[in-house]
C-alpha positions in Angstrom: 0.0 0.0 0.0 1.4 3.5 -1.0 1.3 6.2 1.5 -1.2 8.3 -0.6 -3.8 5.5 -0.9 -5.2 5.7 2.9 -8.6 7.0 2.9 -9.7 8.2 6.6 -12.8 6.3 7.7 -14.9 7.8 10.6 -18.0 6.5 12.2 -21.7 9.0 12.2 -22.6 9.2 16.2 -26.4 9.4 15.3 -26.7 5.9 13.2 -23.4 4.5 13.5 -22.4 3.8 10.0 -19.1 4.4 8.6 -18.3 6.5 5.8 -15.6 8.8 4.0 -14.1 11.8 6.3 -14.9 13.9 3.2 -18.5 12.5 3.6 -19.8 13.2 7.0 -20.0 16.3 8.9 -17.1 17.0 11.4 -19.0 19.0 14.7 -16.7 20.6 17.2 -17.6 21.9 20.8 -14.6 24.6 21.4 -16.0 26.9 24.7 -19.9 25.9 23.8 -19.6 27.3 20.0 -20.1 24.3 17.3 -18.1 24.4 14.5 -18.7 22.1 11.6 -16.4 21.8 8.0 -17.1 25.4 6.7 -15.7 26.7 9.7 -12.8 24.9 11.1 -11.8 25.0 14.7 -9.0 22.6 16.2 -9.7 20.4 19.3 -11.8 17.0 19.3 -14.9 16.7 17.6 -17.8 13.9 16.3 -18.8 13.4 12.8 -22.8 13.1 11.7 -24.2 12.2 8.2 -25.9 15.3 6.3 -29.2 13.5 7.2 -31.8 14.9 9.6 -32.6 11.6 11.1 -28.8 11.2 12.1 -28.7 14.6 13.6 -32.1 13.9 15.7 -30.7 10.3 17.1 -27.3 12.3 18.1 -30.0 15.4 19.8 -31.4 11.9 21.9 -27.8 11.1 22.9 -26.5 14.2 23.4 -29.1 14.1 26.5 -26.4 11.4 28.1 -23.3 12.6 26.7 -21.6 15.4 27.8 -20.0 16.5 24.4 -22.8 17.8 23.1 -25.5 20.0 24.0 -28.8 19.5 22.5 -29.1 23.3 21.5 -26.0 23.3 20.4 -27.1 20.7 17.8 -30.6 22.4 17.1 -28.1 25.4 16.2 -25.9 23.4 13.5 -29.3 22.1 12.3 -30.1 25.7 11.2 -26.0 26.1 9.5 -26.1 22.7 7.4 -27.8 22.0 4.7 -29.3 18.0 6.0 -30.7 16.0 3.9 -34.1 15.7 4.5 -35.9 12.0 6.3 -36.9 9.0 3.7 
């Protein structure tokens, strides 16, 4: 394997399913602001599909996870452009 073959893989933390880093949607809590790709920040962060269902099942977790706030995610909800529910 050649060193510019790797392709990052990270896991959504609303349904769980891997995907491309280029694919999902990198959230970062830096002093209770949430950045997301358009707006980089450095410091750890959680990646979500651009789908609305993802971003509701991370809301129900983020009430038992300290990461995230729940407003903080209604407030990327209103940034991103999510794919609407099937």
């Amino acid at each position: 394997m050649s060193a510019g073959s790797h392709i990052p893989i990270r896991m959504c933390i609303g349904c769980g399913k891997r995907g491309k880093k280029e694919e999902l949607i990198r959230v970062r809590k830096a002093s209770s602001q949430v950045s997301d790709n358009l707006n980089p920040l450095e410091g750890r962060g959680v990646y979500l599909c651009p789908d609305l269902a993802c971003l509701r099942t991370a809301q129900k977790k983020a009430r038992r996870n300290a990461f995230m706030e729940p407003a903080d995610l209604d407030a990327l909800r209103a940034r991103i452009p999510f794919k609407r529910e099937t």
